[in-house]
N, C-alpha and C positions, 0 to 999 in steps of 0.2 A: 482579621487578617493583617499579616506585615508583608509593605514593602518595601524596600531597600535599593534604589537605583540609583548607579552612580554614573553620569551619563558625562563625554568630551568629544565636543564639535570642532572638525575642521573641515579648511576648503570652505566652497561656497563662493557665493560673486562677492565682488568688493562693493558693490554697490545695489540699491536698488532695483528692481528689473534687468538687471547683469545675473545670468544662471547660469553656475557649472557646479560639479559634482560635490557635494558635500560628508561626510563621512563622521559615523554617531558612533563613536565605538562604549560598550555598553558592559558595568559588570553589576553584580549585585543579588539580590535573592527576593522571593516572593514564597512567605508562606503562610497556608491555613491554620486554622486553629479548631478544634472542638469546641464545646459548651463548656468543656474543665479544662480547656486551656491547653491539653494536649497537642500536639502537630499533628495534622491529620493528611498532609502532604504540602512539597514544599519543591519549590525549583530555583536555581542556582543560576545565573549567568556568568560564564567562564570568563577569562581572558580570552579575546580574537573574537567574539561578537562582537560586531558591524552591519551596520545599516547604513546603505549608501543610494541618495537621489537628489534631482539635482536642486539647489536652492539659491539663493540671492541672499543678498548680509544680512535681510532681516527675517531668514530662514523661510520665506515664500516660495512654492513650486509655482512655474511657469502655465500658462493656459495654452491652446486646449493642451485635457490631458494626455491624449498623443503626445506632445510634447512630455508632459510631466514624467510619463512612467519610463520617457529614453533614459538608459545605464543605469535603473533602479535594480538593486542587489543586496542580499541578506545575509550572512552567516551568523548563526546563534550557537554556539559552544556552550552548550546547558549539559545539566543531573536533573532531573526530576525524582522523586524519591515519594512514596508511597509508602504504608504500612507493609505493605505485601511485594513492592517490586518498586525497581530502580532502573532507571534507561539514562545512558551515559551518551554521549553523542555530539556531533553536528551537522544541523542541518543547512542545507544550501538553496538561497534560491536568487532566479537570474531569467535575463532574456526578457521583462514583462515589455505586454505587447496587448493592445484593442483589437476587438474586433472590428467588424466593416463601421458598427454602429457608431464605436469611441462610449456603448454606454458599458461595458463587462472588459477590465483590463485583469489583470493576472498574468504571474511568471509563467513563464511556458516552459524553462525550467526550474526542477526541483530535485533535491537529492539530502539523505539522512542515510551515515554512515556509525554506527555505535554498536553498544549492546543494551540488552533485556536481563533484567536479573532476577529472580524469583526467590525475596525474602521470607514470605510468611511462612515455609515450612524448609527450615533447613538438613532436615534431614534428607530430601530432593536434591538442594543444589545444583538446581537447574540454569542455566543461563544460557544464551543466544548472542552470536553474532549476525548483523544485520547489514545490507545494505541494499537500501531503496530508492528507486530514481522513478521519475514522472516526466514524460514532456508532454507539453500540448500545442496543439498547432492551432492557430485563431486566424488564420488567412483564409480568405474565399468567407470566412463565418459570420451569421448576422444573427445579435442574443435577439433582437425585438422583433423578428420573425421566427414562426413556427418549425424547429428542428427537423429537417427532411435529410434525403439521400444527397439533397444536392447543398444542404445548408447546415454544416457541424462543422465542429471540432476533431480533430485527431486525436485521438492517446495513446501513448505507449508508457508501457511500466512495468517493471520487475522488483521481486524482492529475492535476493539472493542470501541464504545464512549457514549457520550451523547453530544446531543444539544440541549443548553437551550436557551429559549426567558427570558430575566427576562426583560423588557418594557411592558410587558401584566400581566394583574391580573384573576385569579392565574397564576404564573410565569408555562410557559406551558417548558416542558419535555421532548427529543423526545430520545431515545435509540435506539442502531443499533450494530446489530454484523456480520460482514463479513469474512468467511471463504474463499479462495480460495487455490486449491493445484494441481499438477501435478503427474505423478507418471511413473516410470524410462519403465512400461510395456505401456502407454499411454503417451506419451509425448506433444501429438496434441490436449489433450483435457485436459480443466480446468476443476476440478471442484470447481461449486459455490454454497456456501448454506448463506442466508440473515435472519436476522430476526430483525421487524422494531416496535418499540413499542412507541404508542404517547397516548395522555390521553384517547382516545376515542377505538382507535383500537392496534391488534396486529395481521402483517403482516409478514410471511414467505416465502422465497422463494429458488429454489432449481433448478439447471442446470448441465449440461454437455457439455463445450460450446468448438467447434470444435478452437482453435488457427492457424491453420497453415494460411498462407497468399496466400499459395495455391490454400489450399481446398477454395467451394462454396456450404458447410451446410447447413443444414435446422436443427436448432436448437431449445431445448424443455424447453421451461421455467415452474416449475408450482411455480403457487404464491398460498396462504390462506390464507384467514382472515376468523376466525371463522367458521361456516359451510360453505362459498362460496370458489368455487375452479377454480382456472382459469388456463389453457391448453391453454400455447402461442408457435406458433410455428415463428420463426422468419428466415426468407429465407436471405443469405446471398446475394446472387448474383442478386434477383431481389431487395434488400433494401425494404422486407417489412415484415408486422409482422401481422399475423391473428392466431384465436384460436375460445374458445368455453368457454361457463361459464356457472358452475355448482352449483349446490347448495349438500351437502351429501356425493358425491361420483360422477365418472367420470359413467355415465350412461346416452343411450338417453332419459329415462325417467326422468333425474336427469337436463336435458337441462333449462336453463334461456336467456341464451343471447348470442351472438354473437362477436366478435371486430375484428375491421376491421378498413380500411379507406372509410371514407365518405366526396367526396367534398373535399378531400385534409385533411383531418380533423380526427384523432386518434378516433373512436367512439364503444360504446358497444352499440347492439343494442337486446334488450329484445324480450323476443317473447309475449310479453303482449303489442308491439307495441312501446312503450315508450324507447327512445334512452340519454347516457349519452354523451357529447363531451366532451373526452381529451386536451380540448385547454384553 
C-alpha cells in the first residue's frame, strides 16, 4: 500500500496546558495495490479537508475528555475510486459530545453530500446523487449501563438521492427519500418512512421495525402506489413475509390479492385468479 499525506497545523495554544482550537487541514492519497501491482482501490484527500480540536503548542488535548471533544469537527473532501465504483463527496461531522459516563464520545452530527458512480459495466451508466445526515443525541444516555426505554440514544437519519440511467433514451430518473429514526421512549424500534419516484410510478412506504437481536417480531410494512395498498406482515423468527393487497383502503371488500411464497418463489396472487412472481 501507498500513502501520501500532506498535513498543515494551525492555531492551537501558544503554550503548554493553554488549549484552543487547532486546525489540520489535510491533502493527499492512500492507495492499495494487488499482488501484481495493480491498484485495487484508492482514495484522494481533496482541498478543504480539515480536522479541527482543541490542542496546546505541543498538540496535546485537554482532560477530562468532556473537555477534549468541545468544537471537535471534520470535513474530508475525498474520491474514493474502486475497480467497479467511484464516490465523489464530503463528508461532515460536528457537535461531539459524551455520554452521562464521559466513556463513548462521538459527533452527534454527521452529514455526506456526493455521488456514487458505477464503473464496472459502462454500458449501465448508472450514477446516484446522495445526500445523508445522522444526528444522535447522548443526553440523559449512559453506554455502561444496560440500553433500556429510559437509557439511549436518539437517532435520526435520512438519505435523500437520485438515480439516473443516462445509456437509455430518454435518460430514465429514479428518486428515493429515506427516513429512519429511534426515539430515547422506543429504543427497539426504528422507524422507516420510504418514498420512491421513477417515470411511471410513485411508491411509499412506512414501518415500525422491531431492532433488538433479541426480539422475534412480526413486523408491519405498508407500501402505496396510487390507489393500491399493500399490508405486509414480515415474521422475523420464521423468515418470512406474507400480507394482503388492496385497492382504496384496507377493507375485505377492498380485497385484490394475496403475497406470499409459492414454490419457493415471492408471489402476489389475485383473486381474479391471475398471479404476479417476484423473481
Amino acid at each position: 500500500d501507498s500513502v501520501t499525506i500532506a498535513l498543515t497545523r494551525t492555531g492551537g495554544g501558544a503554550s503548554a496546558g493553554v488549549f484552543t482550537l487547532a486546525s489540520h487541514a489535510l491533502t493527499g492519497n492512500i492507495t492499495s495495490y494487488t499482488t501484481s501491482s495493480a491498484s485495487s482501490g484508492s482514495i484522494a484527500l481533496m482541498s478543504g479537508t480539515i480536522l479541527t480540536r482543541l490542542e496546546d503548542s505541543a498538540g496535546i488535548t485537554p482532560l477530562p475528555i468532556t473537555s477534549a471533544v468541545a468544537g471537535e469537527s471534520g470535513v474530508l473532501v475525498l474520491s474514493a475510486k474502486t475497480a467497479s465504483t467511484r464516490i465523489d463527496g464530503t463528508l461532515s461531522i460536528s457537535n461531539f459530545a459524551c455520554d452521562i459516563s464521559a466513556t463513548s464520545c462521538g459527533p452527534q452530527n454527521a452529514s455526506f453530500t456526493g455521488s456514487l458512480t458505477n464503473l464496472a459495466d459502462t454500458a449501465v451508466g448508472m450514477f446516484a446523487n446522495l445526500t445523508i445526515t445522522d444526528t444522535m443525541d447522548y443526553s440523559g444516555f449512559n453506554s455502561t449501563l444496560p440500553q433500556t426505554n429510559a437509557n439511549s440514544a436518539k437517532t435520526v437519519g435520512s438519505i435523500v438521492g437520485t438515480i439516473t440511467n443516462n445509456k437509455v433514451t430518454p435518460v430514465a430518473t429514479y428518486q428515493f427519500t429515506l427516513n429512519a429514526s429511534t426515539t430515547n421512549a422506543s429504543p427497539d424500534s426504528l422507524n422507516i418512512g420510504l418514498i420512491y419516484q421513477d417515470p411511471s410510478a410513485t411508491v411509499s412506504a412506512t414501518s415500525v421495525l422491531d431492532i433488538n437481536p433479541l426480539h422475534t417480531p412480526t413486523n408491519t410494512i405498508n407500501i402505496v402506489s396510487g390507489a393500491v395498498l399493500a399490508v405486509l406482515q414480515s415474521n422475523n423468527s420464521a423468515g418470512t413475509t406474507t400480507g394482503n393487497v388492496y385497492v382504496g383502503s384496507v377493507a375485505p371488500a377492498n380485497l385484490i390479492g394475496t403475497y406470499g411464497t409459492v414454490n419457493g418463489v415471492d408471489t402476489i396472487s389475485f383473486t381474479d385468479n391471475t398471479f404476479f412472481s417476484l423473481q
